[in-house]
N, C-alpha and C positions, 0 to 999 in steps of 0.2 A: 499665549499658547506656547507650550513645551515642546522641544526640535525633540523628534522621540526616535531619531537616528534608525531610519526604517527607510530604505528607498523606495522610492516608487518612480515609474513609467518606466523605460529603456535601463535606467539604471539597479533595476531587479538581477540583470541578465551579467552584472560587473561586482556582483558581492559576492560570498561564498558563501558565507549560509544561505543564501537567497537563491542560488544558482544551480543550489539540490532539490527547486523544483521541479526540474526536468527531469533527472534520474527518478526522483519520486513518482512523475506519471507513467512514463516510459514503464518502469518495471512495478507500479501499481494499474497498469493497462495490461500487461503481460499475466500477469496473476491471475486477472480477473478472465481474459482468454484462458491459461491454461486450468484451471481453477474448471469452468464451464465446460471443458473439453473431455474433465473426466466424468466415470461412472461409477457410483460408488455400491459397492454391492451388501457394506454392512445394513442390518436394519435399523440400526441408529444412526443418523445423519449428521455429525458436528459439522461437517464442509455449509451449513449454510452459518456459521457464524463465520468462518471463512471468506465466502462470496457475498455477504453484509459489509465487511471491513473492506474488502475490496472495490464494492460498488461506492461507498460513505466515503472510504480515504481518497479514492479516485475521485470525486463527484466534487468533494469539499477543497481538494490540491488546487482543483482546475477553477473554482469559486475563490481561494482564497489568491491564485496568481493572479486572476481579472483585476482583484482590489485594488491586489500591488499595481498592477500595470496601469491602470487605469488611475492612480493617484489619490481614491477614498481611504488611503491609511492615513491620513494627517488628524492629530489627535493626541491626545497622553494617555487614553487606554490602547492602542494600538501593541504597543510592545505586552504588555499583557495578554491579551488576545492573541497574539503570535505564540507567545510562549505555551497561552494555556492549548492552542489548537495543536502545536507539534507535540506535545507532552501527553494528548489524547492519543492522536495518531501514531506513536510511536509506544504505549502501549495496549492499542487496539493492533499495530503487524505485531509485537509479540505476541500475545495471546492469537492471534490468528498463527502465527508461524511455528505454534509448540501445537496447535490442533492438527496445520498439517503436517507436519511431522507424526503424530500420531497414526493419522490416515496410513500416510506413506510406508510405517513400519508393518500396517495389515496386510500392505501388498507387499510385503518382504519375500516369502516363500513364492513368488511364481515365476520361477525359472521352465517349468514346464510347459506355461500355458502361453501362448504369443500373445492374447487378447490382456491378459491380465500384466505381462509384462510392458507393455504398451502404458497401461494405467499406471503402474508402478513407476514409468521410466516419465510419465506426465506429473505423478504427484511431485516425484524428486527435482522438477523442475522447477513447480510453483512455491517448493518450500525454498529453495534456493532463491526465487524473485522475491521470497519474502523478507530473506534475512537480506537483501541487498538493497532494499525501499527504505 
């Protein structure tokens, strides 16, 4: 068996690439709140490819931390499957993170309306959790 230099249990929590599964939940749990929080008034919906990669990236971080903690990464596909998981996930939040951007710019004009600046002042949030996951 091939040492495939992957920790696992307590020592997930002591590597650095491994240690951005926190920030990854943290601000892929944030998303998926701020995300839900808004209303989207166009009649075309992109926000649910949005709140798919948020509910999948979040759902699969917190599946694939159990692995690690838990000790089932021993194996010589393991470093593969790391790779190929974060390589999905990172670009499923960009294409999620140029959608909402997108959104965000439709609410650019409402400076007049409280309700909509509200929305505006939510989407700029959730674009901002996304480039930071």
């Amino acid at each position: 068996m091939a040492d495939n230099h992957l920790p696992s249990g307590c020592a997930v929590f002591t590597t650095m690439p491994d240690i951005l599964f926190i920030p990854e939940l943290i601000f892929g749990g944030l998303v998926w709140i701020l995300v839900a929080a808004t209303e989207f008034i166009l009649f075309v919906n992109p926000q649910a490819w949005v709140m798919f990669v948020s509910v999948f990236c979040f759902f699969y971080t917190t599946v694939w931390l159990l692995i690690f903690l838990t000790g089932c990464n021993k194996g010589g596909f393991w470093p593969g499957m790391d790779t190929a998981y974060h390589a999905t996930a990172a670009l499923f939040y960009l294409s999620a993170a140029v959608i909402q951007a997108y959104v965000t710019i439709a609410f650019q004009d409402t400076a007049g309306n409280p309700l909509l600046l509200k929305l505006y002042r939510l989407n700029i949030s959730a674009v901002i959790s996304y480039v930071s996951s």
